[in-house]
BATORFI-882720 format. One record per residue (C-alpha): residue number from 0; residue in one letter; z, y, x negated. Coordinates in Angstrom, 1 decimal, always signed. Layout:
% BATORFI-882720
NUM,A,Z,Y,X
...
This chain:
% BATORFI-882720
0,X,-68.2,+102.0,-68.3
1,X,-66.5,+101.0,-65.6
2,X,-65.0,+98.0,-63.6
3,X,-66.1,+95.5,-61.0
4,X,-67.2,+96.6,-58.0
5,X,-64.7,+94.7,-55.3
6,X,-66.2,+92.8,-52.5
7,X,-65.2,+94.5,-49.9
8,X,-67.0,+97.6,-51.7
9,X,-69.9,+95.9,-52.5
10,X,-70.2,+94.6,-48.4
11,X,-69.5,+98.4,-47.4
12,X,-72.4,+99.0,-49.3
13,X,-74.8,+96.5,-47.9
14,X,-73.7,+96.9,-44.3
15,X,-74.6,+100.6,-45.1
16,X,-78.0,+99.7,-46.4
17,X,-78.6,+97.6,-43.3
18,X,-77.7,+100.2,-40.7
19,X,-79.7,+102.5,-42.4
20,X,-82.9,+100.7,-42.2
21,X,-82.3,+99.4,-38.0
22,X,-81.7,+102.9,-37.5
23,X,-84.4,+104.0,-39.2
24,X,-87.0,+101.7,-37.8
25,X,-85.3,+101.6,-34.2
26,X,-86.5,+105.7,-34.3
27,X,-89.7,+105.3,-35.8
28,X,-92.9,+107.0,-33.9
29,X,-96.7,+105.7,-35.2
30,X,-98.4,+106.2,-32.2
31,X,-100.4,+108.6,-33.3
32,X,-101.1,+111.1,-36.4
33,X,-98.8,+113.6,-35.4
34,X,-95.8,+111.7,-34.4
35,X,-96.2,+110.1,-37.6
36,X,-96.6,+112.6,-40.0
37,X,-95.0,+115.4,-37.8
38,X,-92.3,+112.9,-36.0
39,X,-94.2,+114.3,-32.9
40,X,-93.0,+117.8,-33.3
41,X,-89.6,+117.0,-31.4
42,X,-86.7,+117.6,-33.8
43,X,-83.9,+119.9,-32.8
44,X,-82.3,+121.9,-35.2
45,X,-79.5,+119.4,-36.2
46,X,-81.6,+117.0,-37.3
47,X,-84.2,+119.7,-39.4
48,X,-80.8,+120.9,-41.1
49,X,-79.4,+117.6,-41.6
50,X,-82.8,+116.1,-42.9
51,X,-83.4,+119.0,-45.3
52,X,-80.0,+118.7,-46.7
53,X,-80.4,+114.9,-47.7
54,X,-83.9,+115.4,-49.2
55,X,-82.8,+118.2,-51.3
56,X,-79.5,+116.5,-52.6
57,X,-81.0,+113.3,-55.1
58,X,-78.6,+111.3,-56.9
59,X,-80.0,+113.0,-59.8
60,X,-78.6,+116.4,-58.2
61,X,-75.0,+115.0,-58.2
62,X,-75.3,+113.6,-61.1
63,X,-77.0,+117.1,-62.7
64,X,-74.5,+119.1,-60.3
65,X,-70.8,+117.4,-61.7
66,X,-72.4,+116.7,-65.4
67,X,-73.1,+121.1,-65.2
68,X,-70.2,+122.0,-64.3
69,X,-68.4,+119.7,-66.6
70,X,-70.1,+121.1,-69.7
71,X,-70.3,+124.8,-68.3
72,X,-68.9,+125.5,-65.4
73,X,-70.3,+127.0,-62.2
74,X,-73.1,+128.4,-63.1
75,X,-75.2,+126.2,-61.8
76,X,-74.2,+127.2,-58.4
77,X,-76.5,+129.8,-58.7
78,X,-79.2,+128.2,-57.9
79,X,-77.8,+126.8,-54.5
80,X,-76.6,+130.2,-53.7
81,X,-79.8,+132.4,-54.4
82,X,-81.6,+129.5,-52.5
83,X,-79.5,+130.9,-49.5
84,X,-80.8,+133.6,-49.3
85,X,-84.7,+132.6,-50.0
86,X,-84.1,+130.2,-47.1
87,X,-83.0,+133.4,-45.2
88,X,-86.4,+135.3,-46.3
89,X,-88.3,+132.0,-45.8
90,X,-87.2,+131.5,-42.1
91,X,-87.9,+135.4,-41.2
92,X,-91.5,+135.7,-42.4
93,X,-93.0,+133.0,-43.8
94,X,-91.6,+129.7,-41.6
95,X,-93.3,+131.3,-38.1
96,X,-97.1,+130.7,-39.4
97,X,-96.4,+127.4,-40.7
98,X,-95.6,+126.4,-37.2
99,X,-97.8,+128.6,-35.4
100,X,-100.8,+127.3,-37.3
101,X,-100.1,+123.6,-36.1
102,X,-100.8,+122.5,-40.1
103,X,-99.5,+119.1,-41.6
104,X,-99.2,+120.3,-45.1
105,X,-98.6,+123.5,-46.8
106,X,-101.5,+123.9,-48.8
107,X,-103.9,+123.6,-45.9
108,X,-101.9,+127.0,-45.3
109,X,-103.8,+128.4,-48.2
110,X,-107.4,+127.4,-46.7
111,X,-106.4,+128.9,-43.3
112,X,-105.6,+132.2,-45.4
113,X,-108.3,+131.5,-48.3
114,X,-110.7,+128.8,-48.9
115,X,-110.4,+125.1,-49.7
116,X,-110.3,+125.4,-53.2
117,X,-107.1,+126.5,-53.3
118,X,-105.6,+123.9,-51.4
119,X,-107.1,+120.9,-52.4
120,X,-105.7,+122.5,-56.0
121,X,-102.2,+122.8,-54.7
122,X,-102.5,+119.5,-53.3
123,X,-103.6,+117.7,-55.9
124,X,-101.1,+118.9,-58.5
125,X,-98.4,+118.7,-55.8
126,X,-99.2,+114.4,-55.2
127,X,-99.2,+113.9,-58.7
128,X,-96.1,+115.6,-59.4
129,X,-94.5,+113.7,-56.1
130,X,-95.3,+110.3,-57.8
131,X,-94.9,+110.7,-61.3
132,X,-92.3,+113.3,-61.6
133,X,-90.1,+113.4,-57.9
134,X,-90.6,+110.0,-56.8
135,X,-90.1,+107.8,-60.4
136,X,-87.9,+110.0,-61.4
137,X,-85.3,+109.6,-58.3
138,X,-85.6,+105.9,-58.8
139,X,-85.0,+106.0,-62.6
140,X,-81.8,+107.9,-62.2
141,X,-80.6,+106.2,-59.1
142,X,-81.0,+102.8,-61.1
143,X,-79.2,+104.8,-63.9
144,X,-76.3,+105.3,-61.6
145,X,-76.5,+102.1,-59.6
146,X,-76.2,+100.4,-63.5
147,X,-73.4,+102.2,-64.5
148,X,-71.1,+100.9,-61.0
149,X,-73.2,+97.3,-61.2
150,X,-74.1,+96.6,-65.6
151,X,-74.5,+93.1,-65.0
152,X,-77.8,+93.5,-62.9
153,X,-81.0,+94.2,-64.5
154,X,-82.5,+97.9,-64.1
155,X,-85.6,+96.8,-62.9
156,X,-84.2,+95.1,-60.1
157,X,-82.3,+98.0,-59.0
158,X,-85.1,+99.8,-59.6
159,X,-87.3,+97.7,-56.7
160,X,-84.5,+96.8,-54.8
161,X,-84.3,+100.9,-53.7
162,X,-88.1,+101.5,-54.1
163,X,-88.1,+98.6,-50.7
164,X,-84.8,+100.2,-49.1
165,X,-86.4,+103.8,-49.1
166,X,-90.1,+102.1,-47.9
167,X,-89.1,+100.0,-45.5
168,X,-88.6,+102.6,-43.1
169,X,-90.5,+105.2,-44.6
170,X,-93.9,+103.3,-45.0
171,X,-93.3,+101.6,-41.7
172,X,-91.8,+104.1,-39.5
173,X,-93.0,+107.7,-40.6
174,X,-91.4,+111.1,-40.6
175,X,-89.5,+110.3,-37.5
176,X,-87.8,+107.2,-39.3
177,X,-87.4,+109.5,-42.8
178,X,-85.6,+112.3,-40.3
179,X,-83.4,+110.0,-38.4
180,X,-82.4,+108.4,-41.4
181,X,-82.0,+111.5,-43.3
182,X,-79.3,+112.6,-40.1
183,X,-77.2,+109.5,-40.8
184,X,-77.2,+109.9,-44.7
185,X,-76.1,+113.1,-44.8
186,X,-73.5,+112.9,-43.3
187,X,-72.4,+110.0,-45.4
188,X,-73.2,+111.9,-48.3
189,X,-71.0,+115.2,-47.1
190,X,-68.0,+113.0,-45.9
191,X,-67.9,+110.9,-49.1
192,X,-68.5,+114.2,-51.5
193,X,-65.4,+116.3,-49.5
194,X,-63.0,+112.8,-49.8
195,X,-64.0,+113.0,-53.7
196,X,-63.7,+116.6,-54.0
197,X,-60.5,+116.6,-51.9
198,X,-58.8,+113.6,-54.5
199,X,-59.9,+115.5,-57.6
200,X,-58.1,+118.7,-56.5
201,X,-55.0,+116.6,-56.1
202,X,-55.4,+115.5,-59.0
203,X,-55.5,+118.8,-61.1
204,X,-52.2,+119.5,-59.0
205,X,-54.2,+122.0,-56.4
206,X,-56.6,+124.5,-56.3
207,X,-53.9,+127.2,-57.9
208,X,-53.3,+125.0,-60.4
209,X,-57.4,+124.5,-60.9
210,X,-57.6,+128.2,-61.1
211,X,-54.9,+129.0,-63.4
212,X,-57.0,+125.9,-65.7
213,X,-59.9,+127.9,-65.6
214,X,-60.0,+131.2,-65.5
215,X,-59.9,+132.2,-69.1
216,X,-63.6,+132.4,-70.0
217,X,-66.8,+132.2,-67.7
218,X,-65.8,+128.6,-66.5
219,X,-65.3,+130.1,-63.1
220,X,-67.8,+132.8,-63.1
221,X,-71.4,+132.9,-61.5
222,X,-73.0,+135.8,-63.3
223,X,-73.2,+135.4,-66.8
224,X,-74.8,+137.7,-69.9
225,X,-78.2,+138.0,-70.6
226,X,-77.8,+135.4,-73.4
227,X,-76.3,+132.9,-71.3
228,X,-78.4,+129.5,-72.1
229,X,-77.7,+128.3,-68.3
230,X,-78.0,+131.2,-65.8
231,X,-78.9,+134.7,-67.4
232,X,-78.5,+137.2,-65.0
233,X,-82.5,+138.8,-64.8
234,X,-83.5,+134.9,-65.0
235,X,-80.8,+134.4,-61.3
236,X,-82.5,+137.5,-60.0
237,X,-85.7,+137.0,-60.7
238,X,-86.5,+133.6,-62.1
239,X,-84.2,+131.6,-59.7
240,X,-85.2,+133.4,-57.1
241,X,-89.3,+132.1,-57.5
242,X,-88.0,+129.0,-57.7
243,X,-86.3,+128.7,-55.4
244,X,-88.9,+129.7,-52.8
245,X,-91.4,+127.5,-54.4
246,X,-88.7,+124.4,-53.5
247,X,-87.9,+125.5,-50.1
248,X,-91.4,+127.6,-49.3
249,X,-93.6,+125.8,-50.8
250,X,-92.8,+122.3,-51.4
251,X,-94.2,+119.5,-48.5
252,X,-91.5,+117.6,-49.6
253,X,-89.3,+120.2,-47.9
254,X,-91.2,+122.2,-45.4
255,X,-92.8,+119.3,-43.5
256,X,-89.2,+118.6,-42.1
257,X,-89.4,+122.5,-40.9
258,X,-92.8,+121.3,-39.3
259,X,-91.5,+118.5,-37.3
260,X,-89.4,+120.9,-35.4
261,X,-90.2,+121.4,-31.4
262,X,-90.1,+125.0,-31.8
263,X,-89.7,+127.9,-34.0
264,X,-86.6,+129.0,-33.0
265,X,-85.3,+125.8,-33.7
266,X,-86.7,+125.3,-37.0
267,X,-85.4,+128.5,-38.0
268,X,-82.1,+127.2,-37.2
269,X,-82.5,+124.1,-38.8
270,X,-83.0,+126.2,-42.1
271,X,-79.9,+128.5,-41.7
272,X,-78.1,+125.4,-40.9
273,X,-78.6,+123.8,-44.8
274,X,-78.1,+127.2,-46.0
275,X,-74.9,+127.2,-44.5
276,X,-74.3,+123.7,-46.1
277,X,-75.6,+124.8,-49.3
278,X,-72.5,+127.1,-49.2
279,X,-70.3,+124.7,-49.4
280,X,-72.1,+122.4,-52.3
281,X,-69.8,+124.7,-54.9
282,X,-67.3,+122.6,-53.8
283,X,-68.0,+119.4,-53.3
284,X,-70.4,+118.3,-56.3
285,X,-69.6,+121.4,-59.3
286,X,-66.5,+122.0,-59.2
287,X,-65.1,+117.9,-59.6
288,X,-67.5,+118.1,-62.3
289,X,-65.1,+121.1,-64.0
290,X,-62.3,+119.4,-62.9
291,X,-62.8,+116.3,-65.3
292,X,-62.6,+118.4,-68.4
293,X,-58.8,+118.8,-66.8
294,X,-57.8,+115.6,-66.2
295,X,-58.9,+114.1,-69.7
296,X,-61.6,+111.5,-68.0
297,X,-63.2,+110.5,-71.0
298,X,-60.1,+109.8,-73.0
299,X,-60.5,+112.0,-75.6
300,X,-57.3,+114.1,-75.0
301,X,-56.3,+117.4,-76.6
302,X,-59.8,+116.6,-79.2
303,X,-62.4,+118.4,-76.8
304,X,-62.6,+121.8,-77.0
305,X,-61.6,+123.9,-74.0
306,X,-65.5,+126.2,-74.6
307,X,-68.6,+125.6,-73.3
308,X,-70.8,+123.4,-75.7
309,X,-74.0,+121.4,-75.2
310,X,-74.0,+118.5,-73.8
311,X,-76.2,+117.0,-76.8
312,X,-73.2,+118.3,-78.8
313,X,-70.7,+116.1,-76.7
314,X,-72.6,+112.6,-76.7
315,X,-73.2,+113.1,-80.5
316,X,-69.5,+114.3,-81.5
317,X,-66.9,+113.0,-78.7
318,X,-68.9,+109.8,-77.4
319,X,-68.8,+111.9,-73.8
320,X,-72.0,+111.6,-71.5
321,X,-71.9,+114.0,-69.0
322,X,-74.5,+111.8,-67.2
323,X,-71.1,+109.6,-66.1
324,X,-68.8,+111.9,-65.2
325,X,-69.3,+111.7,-61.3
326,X,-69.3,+107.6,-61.6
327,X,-66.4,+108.0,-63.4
328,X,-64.4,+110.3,-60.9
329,X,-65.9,+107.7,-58.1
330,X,-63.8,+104.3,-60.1
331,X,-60.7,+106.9,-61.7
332,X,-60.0,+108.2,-58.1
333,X,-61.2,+105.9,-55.2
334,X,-59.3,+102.9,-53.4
335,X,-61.2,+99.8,-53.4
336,X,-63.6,+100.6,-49.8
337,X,-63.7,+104.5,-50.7
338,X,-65.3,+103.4,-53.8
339,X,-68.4,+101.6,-51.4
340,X,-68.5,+104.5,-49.3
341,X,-69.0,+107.1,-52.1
342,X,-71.7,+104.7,-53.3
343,X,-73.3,+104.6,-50.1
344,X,-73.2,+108.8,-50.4
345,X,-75.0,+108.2,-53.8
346,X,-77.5,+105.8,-52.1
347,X,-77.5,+108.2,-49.3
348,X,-79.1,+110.5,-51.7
349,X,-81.2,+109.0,-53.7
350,X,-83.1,+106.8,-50.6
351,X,-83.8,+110.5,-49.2
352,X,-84.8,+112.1,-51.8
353,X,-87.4,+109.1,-52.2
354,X,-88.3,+108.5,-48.6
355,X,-88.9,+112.0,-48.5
356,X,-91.4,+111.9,-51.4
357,X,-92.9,+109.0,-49.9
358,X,-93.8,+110.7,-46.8
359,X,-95.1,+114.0,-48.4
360,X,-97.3,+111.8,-50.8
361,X,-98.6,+110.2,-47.3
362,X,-99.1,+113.4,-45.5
363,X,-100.9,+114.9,-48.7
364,X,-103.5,+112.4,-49.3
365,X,-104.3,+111.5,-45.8
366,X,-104.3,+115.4,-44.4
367,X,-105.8,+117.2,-47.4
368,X,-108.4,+114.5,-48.5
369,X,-108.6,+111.5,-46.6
370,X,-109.5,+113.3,-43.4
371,X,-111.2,+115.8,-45.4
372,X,-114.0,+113.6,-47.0
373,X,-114.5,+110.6,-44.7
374,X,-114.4,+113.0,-41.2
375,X,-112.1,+110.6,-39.1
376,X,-110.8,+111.5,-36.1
377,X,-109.4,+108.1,-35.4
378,X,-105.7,+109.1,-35.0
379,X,-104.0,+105.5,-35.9
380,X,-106.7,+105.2,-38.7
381,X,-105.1,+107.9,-40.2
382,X,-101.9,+106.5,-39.3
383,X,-102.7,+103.5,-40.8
384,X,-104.6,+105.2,-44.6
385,X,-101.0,+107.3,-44.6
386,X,-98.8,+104.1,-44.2
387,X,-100.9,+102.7,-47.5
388,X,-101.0,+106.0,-49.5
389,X,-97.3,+105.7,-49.1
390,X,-97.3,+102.2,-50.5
391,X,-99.5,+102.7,-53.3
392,X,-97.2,+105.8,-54.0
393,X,-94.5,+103.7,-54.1
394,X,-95.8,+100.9,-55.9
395,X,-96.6,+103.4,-58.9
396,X,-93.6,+105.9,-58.9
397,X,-91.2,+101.9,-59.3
398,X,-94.1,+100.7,-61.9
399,X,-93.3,+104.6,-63.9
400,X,-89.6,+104.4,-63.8
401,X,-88.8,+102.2,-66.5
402,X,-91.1,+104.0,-68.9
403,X,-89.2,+107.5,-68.1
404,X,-86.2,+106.5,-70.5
405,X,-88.9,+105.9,-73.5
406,X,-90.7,+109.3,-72.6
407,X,-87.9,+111.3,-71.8
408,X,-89.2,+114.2,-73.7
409,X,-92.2,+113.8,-71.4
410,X,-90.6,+114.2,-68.6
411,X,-88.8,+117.4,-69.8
412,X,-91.8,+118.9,-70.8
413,X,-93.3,+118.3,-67.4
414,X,-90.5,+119.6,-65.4
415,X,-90.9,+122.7,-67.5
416,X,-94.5,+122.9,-66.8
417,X,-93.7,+123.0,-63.2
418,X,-91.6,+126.0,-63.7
419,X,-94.5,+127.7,-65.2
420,X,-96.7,+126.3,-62.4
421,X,-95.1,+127.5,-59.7
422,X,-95.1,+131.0,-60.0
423,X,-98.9,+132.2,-59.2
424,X,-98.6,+129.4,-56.3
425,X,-95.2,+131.1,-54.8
426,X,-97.7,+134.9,-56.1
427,X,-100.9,+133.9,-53.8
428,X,-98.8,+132.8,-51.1
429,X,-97.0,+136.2,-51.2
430,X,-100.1,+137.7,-51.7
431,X,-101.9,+136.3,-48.6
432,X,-99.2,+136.7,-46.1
433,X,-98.2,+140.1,-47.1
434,X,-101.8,+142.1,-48.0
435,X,-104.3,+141.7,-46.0
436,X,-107.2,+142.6,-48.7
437,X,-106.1,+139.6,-50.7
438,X,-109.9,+136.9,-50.6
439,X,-110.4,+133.8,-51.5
440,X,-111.9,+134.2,-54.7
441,X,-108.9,+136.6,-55.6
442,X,-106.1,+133.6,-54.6
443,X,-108.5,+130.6,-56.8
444,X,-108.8,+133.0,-59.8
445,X,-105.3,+133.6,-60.0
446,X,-104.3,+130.2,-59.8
447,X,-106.5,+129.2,-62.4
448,X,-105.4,+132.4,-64.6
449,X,-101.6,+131.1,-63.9
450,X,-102.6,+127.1,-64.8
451,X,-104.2,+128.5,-68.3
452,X,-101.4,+130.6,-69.1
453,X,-98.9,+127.8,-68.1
454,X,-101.0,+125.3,-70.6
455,X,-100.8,+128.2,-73.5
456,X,-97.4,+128.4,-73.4
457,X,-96.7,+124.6,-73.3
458,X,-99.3,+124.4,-76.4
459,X,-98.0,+126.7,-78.3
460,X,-94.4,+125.3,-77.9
461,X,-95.2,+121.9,-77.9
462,X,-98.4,+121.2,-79.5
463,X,-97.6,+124.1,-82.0
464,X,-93.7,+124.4,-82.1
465,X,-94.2,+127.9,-81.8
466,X,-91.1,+129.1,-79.4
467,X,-91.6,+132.4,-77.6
468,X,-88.3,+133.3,-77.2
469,X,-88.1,+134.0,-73.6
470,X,-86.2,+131.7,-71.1
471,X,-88.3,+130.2,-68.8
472,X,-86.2,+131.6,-65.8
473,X,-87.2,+135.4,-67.4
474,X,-90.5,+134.0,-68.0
475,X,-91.2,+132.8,-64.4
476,X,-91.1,+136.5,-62.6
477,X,-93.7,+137.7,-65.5
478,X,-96.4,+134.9,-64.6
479,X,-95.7,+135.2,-61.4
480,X,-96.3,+139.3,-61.5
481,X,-99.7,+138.8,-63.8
482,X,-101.3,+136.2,-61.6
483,X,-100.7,+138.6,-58.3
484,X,-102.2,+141.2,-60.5
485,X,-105.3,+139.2,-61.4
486,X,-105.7,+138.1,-57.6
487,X,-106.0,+142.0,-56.4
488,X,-107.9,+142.7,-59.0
489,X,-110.3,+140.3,-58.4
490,X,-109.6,+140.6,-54.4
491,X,-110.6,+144.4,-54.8
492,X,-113.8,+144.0,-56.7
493,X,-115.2,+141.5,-54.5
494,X,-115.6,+140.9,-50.5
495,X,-113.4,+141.2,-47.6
496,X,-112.0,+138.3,-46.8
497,X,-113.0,+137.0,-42.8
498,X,-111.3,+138.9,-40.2
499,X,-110.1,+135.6,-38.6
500,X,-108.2,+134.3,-41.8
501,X,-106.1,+137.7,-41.9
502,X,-105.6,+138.3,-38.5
503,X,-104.0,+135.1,-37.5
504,X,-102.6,+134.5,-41.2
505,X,-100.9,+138.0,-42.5
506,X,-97.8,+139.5,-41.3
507,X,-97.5,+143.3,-39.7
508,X,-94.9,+145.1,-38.3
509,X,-95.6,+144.4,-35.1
510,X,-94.7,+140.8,-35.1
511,X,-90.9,+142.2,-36.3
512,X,-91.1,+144.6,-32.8
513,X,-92.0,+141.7,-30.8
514,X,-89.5,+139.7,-31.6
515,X,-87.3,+142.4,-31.4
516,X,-88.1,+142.5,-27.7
517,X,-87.8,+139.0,-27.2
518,X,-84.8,+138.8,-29.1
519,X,-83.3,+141.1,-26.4
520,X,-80.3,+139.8,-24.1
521,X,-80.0,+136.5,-26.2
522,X,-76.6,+135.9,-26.9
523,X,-75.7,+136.3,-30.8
524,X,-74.8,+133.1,-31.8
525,X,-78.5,+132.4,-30.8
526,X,-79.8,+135.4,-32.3
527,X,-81.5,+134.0,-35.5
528,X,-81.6,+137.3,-37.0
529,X,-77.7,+138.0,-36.6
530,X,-77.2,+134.6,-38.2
531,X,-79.0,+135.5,-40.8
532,X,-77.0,+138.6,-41.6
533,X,-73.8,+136.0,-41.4
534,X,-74.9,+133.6,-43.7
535,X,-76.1,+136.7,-45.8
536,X,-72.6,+138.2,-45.7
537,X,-71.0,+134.8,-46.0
538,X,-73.2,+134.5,-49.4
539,X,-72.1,+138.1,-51.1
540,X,-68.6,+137.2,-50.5
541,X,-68.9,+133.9,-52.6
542,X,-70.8,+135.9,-54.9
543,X,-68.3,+138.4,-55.1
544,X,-65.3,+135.9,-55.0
545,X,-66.4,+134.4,-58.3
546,X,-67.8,+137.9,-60.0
C-alpha cells in the first residue's frame, strides 16, 4: 500500500533501534532478585509515568485507536478517559498496599489477603494470557504494520527481528532496562504522534474547519445511546469502568512498573502523571483517525458515506481497511526522515508493549511458582530462572504469531473471554480490600463461580450460537456483582478469615485521617490528593466539552 521507505528513513530507524538497546542495557540492574524484577525499587515518578504510558500504548493501540475513530468517531476515547479516573481511585486506595506489602506480583496480593489458591489461579491464567494473547499478539500486529511500510520483507522475519529487539534488553537487563527504555520511547512515541496529529489538522484546514466536518451526528461525541454498538452509556459507566481497573489495577503487566517505584508518594505520582497523558491521547491517535474520512485517504471520493458503518462493511464494499489508515497518514503526510521517526514511535510502541509482557511473564513464573515449589532463596538463581522464563516466553509468543492471522476468530473469542474473566478478579480484589469479613474460601469460590459463568456464556455463544443479547460492556458489571455476591455469601457462612491478613491487608478510615495529617503543610502541587481533584476536574471538562 504504500511506497519505499527512503534510506535516510530506513537509517533513522535503525540508529533508533540501536540507541534503544545501549540505553537499555547501559541501565540494566541483575544484581539481585529485586533490582531485577523490581529495578531495585528506585524509580522516580517520571520514569513510573513515562514507563506506564509506553506499555499501555502497543502498535496495535494506534492502529485500533486511528482505525476507531475513522469508522466511528471518538467514542473510543472513552475508554482512555474513564481509565483516568480508575487510575485516580487506583492511586488513592488500592496502590499504597501494593507497595506497602513489598510483593513482586499482584496476585501474591490475593494470598496476603486470602490463600494461595487464589493466586496461583490469577497467575496462571494471567502468564498464559501474557504469551498467547498480549505478547504474540503485539508481534503479530507490529509485523502487520512493519509489512505494510516494508512489503518486500517476509513477515516472519519481522516478526523475529522485533521478538530479539524487545529481548535483548528485556531478557538481559530486567525491569530496570524495560523502564529506562520505556522513558526514551515514549517520548518518541508522543513527539512523533503530536507532529502527525499536528500535519493532519493542517491538512483538514484547522481545527474549526475539523469541527464544522464533524459535528453533524455523534462523530464528535463521547456518550452515545444505549444501542450504540461501540460505547453504550451503562456499558462506559459500568462495563468500562471494571475494565479498566482490571488493566491498570490488576494487570502485572502494568502495576509492577508502580512497584518499582522508591516510594509511595512517588508512585502515586507516576500514575497521575499517565492519566494526565491519557488526556491528551484524544488528540494525538483518534482524532487523525476521523480526520482521514476528510481528506479522502483511500481514494474513494464522494462514494463513502459520511455515517458510521462497520468496518467489515468498508473492506467488503469500498476496498477500505481501517487497519491502514495510520500507515497511510504516516506516507500521505510525512517528509522523507519524519516518516523514520514516526516509525520509530510505532516501534516505540510495539517493543514496549512486548518488553513489558516479557518481564511480567518473568516475574510471574519465577515469584508465584518457581520460588514457590523449589524453596530457593538464592537471589541470582532466581535472577537467572526469570531471565529464561522470559526467553521461553519469547520463543513461544514469535512461534504463535504467525498462526494468529489463520485463527483470528480465536483470538476474538479469547479477548472476549478476558472481558468476562476479569470481573470476579477486579470483585475479590474489591472485596478483600474493602470488607474485612471477606475469607479465603469466599474469594476461591467466587472466582470459580465467575470462570464457570464466563465458560457458559462463551458456550452458549460459540459452541451453541446462541447470542444473549447483552453487550459484553453491560454484561461485565453483572458478573462482576454476582461473583461478589457468592464470595459474601460463602464468606458469611464460613470462618473468619486470620486477623493478620485483614489487618495489614483492608482499608479503614483511619488510614484516610493519617494521611490527612501527613499531608498537612505540603505544598499543593505536591499534594497527591489535590492533583487528583485536577486531573478529575481536567477529565469532566473534556467530558463535558464533547457531551
Amino acid at each position: 500500500m504504500v511506497g519505499s521507505i527512503s534510506a535516510i528513513d530506513i537509517t533513522i530507524i535503525v540508529l533508533f533501534v540501536i540507541g534503544i538497546i545501549w540505553w537499555a542495557l547501559r541501565n540494566s540492574k541483575t544484581s539481585d532478585s529485586e533490582s531485577y524484577f523490581l529495578a531495585g525499587k528506585s524509580m522516580s515518578w517520571p520514569m513510573v509515568g513515562l514507563s506506564l504510558f509506553a506499555a499501555s500504548i502497543s502498535s496495535s493501540t494506534l492502529i485500533g485507536h486511528s482505525g476507531e475513530g475513522f469508522i466511528s468517531g471518538i467514542a473510543v476515547f472513552n475508554y482512555n478517559l474513564m481509565a483516568v479516573f480508575v487510575m485516580i481511585f487506583f492511586a488513592m486506595f488500592f496502590l499504597p498496599f501494593y507497595i506497602k506489602s513489598g510483593i513482586y506480583t499482584i496476585p501474591e496480593f490475593l494470598e496476603r489477603r486470602f490463600d494461595g489458591r487464589s493466586r496461583l489461579y490469577f497467575s496462571f491464567i494471567t502468564i498464559i494470557g501474557n504469551v498467547f494473547l498480549d505478547a504474540a499478539a503485539a508481534l503479530y500486529t507490529g509485523a502487520l504494520i512493519l509489512k505494510m511500510m516494508f512489503p518486500d520483507v517476509d513477515m516472519m522475519w519481522i516478526i523475529i527481528g522485533m521478538g530479539i529487539v524487545a529481548g535483548s534488553y528485556t531478557i538481559i537487563g530486567g525491569l530496570s532496562s524495560v523502564i529506562n527504555a520505556d522513558a526514551v520511547q515514549s517520548v518518541i512515541l508522543l513527539l512523533g504522534s503530536i507532529i502527525l496529529s499536528i500535519l493532519c489538522f493542517n491538512s483538514i484546514g484547522g481545527w474549526e474547519n475539523f469541527v464544522d466536518r464533524f459535528h453533524d451526528g455523534v462523530w464528535l461525541k463521547l456518550i452515545r445511546p444505549i444501542d450504540d454498538p461501540t460505547v453504550p452509556w451503562p456499558g462506559l459507566l459500568f462495563g468500562v469502568t471494571i475494565l479498566s481497573f482490571y488493566f491498570w489495577g490488576n494487570n502485572q503487566v502494568m502495576v509492577q512498573r508502580v512497584l518499582s517505584a522508591k516510594s509511595i508518594d512517588e508512585g502515586r505520582k507516576g500514575v497521575l502523571f499517565v492519566g494526565f497523558l491519557y488526556m491528551f491521547t484524544l488528540f494525538i491517535f483518534i482524532m487523525p483517525g476521523l480526520i482521514a474520512r476528510g481528506i479522502d485517504l483511500f481514494g474513494v471520493g464522494d462514494a463513502l458515506p459520511d455515517e458510521i458503518i462497520s468496518g467489515g462493511v468498508l473492506k467488503d464494499t469500498y476496498g477500505i481497511n481501517t487497519d491502514e489508515v495510520y500507515p497511510r497518514l504516516i506516507v500521505k503526510l510525512l517528509p522523507v526522515g519524519l516518516i523514520g521517526v514516526i516509525i520509530a514511535a510505532m516501534i516505540s510502541a510495539l517493543t514496549s508493549t512486548l518488553s513489558a509482557t516479557l518481564s511480567s511473564v518473568s516475574t510471574l513464573f519465577t515469584m508465584d511458582f518457581y520460588s514457590r515449589y523449589i524453596k530457593v532463596n538464592d537471589s541470582k538463581k532466581m535472577v537467572r530462572v526469570g531471565q529464561i522464563a522470559s526467553f521461553v516466553a519469547l520463543i513461544i509468543a514469535v512461534s504463535w504469531a504467525p498462526f494468529i492471522q489463520k485463527f483470528d476468530s480465536l483470538v476474538g473469542y479469547y479477548q472476549e473471554m478476558v472481558s468476562y474473566i476479569a470481573p470476579p478478579i477486579v470483585g475479590a480484589f474489591f472485596i478483600g480490600v474493602f470488607w474485612k469479613r471477606a475469607n479465603a474460601i469466599g474469594a476461591f469460590t467466587g472466582l470459580m463461580f465467575g470462570l464457570v459463568v464466563a465458560f457458559l456464556i462463551m458456550g452458549l455463544k460459540y459452541g451453541l450460537g446462541i447470542n444473549i443479547g447483552i453487550h459484553y460492556l453491560m454484561l461485565a458489571p453483572l458478573l462482576m456483582i454476582l461473583s461478589m455476591i457468592v464470595m459474601a455469601m460463602v464468606s458469611i457462612f464460613t470462618a473468619l478469615p486470620p486477623t493478620d491478613k485483614v489487618e495489614a491487608n483492608t482499608w479503614k478510615i483511619q488510614i484516610w485521617k493519617d494521611e490527612t495529617k501527613e499531608l498537612k503543610g505540603i505544598v499543593w502541587y505536591k499534594n497527591f490528593r489535590v492533583l487528583c481533584a485536577i486531573l478529575a476536574v481536567l477529565c469532566l471538562v473534556e467530558y463535558l466539552i464533547f457531551l
